[in-house]
C-alpha positions, 0 to 999 in steps of 0.5 A: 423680361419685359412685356406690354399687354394691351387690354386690361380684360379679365385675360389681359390682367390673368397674364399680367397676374401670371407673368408679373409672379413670376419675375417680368416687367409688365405694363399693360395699356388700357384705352378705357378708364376702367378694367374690364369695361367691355366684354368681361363685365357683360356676360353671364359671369358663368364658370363652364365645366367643358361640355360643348367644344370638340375634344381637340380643341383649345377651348375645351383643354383651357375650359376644363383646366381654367375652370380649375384654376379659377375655383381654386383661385377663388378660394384661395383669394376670397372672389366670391363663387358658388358652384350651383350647376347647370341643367340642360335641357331637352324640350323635344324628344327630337333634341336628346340625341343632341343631348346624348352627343353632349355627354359624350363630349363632355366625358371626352373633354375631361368635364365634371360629371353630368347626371342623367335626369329624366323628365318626371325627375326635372319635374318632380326637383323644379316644379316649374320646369317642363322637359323629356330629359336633362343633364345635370353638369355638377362641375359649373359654377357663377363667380363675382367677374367684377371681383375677380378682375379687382383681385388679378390687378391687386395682385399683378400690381403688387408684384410690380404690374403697371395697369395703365388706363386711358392709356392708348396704343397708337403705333408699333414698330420693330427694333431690337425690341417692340417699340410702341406709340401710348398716348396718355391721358393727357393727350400727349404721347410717350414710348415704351420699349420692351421685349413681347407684346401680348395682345388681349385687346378683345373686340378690338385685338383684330385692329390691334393685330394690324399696328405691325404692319399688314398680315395677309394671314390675319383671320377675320374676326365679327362682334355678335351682340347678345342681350340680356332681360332680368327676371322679377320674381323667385327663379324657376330653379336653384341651377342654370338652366340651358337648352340644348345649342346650335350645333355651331356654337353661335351661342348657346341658347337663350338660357336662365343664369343666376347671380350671386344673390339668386337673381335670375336673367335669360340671355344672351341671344345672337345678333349682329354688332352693328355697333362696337359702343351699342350696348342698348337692350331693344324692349322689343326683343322680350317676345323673342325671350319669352318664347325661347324661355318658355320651351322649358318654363312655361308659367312664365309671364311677359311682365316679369321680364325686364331689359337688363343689359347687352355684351359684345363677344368677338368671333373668329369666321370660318366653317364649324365651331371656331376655337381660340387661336394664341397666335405668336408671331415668330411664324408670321415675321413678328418675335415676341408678338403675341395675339389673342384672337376669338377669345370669347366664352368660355373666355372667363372660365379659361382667363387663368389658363391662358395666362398660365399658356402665355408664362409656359411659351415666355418660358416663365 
């Protein structure tokens, strides 16, 4: 079979690597001129154990499964990883309620253990931190992004994957297959036939969901940009730390992430995208960060924050916690078409098991 992914994301390679094993011919088309240069390189290259989405939904059952799949894929493929697990945090007494509801979920989900911890115990294990109680996840892990998506596109294009980059979509039109319009580098544009379509375009799956045609049924998607401050200096603790989020799961709270060589950041927080290519960090914004970061470390100082870098995550918009919609478009008057809509965080963390979705519905 042959099929065309449009984005060249960490989802779009994990269903390039999971269609291209097993037998299609896959090209996928990248408007930029690397790999993952939006949403998958700008995050907090964080691995979720499955604690914070409701139970029946599909980012709980694709964040427990991918974050299987993703570990053992680093193992097995060399991506560097380290499971170092994440503590949340309840700074008040009036958040462990919260807090409590969190365990709960998570055991519904199927996620890793959480430990229990009161607040001498944070104390007495980080110094540092201050809290009236805790819950250690042991199952959540950090990972090389940038390796990881190096490694699905050696893979898929080793088994005959085409990544295609400055390679455009312009136009879609329906035959006896899905035809589409690629201006390439050169300006110049070519046709390419084929038998599906995946769209993984991420911030801009929305826009590419309408080449088609009009879809009176498409959901509204927002850009919500999260930035995010280095910290100088030893980090507080030797795991993620995490407050306790929103109930609508706008984001998760300003929180400290780790990278590979045990430096740590705070971020992201939340707001609007004004702009799709605005990626600058506002200094302005540290006495926001500081203020959150303090609630639970409050030796921390301003001079030792640091503007890092921002991300843009695309949201679906409706009431309560929105999940990803896998959207095919047989329902819609669209065969073959697929869309890819909402798929922000725990997007990472379940790439290989949407890749894994899409092989199972194009009947592998």
């Amino acid at each position: 079979m042959r099929v065309a992914i449009i984005g060249a994301g960490v989802v779009g390679l994990a269903v390039a690597d999971a269609l291209s094993q097993h037998g299609h011919v896959v090209w996928v088309l990248e408007k930029n001129a690397q790999i993952g240069e939006e949403t998958s390189s700008r995050n907090s290259e964080v691995v979720h154990a499955g604690l914070y989405y409701p139970a029946d939904s599909m980012k709980a059952r694709l964040c427990v499964e991918g974050r299987a799949r993703l570990l053992a894929f680093c193992v097995r493929e060399g991506v560097a990883h380290r499971t170092c697990g994440k503590l949340l945090v309840a700074a008040e007494t009036v958040e462990m309620a919260a807090l409590d509801a969190l365990d709960v979920r998570a055991r519904a989900n199927g996620a890793e253990p959480l430990v229990p911890l009161s607040g001498v115990e944070i104390h007495r294990r980080w110094p540092e931190l201050r809290a009236v109680a805790g819950l250690l996840s042991t199952g959540t892990a950090i990972i090389d992004s940038h390796g990881l998506m190096a490694r699905l596109r050696q893979r898929a294009e080793a088994a005959g994957t085409h990544v295609l980059l400055r390679h455009r979509v312009q136009a879609v039109t329906r035959t006896a297959d899905w035809n589409l319009t690629v201006t390439q580098p050169n300006g110049e544009d070519t046709g390419l036939q084929v038998d599906k379509v995946v769209n993984a375009a991420g911030l801009w799956a929305d826009a590419v969901a309408t080449l088609p045609g009009h879809d009176p049924l498409l959901p509204k998607q927002v850009l919500v940009k999260g930035n995010y401050f280095r910290v100088s200096g030893p980090p507080p603790a030797d795991v993620l730390v995490y407050p306790v989020p929103s109930p609508a799961l706008v984001g998760l709270g300003t929180h400290l992430t780790l990278d590979l060589n045990g430096n740590a950041r705070l971020g992201p927080d939340v707001e609007p995208a004004r702009d799709r290519h605005d990626y600058t960090v506002d200094v302005a914004r540290l006495q926001q960060f500081l203020d959150a970061a303090r609630r639970f470390w409050p030796n921390l100082t301003a001079d030792r924050l640091h503007p890092a870098y921002a991300g843009i995550r695309p949201k679906l918009v409706g009431d309560g916690v929105q999940d990803f919609l896998i959207r095919e478009g047989s329902l819609h008057g669209r065969p073959g078409w697929v869309d890819l809509l909402g798929i922000e965080s725990p997007g990472l963390t379940a790439s290989l098991a949407i890749g894994a979705e899409i092989a199972r519905e194009f009947g592998r």
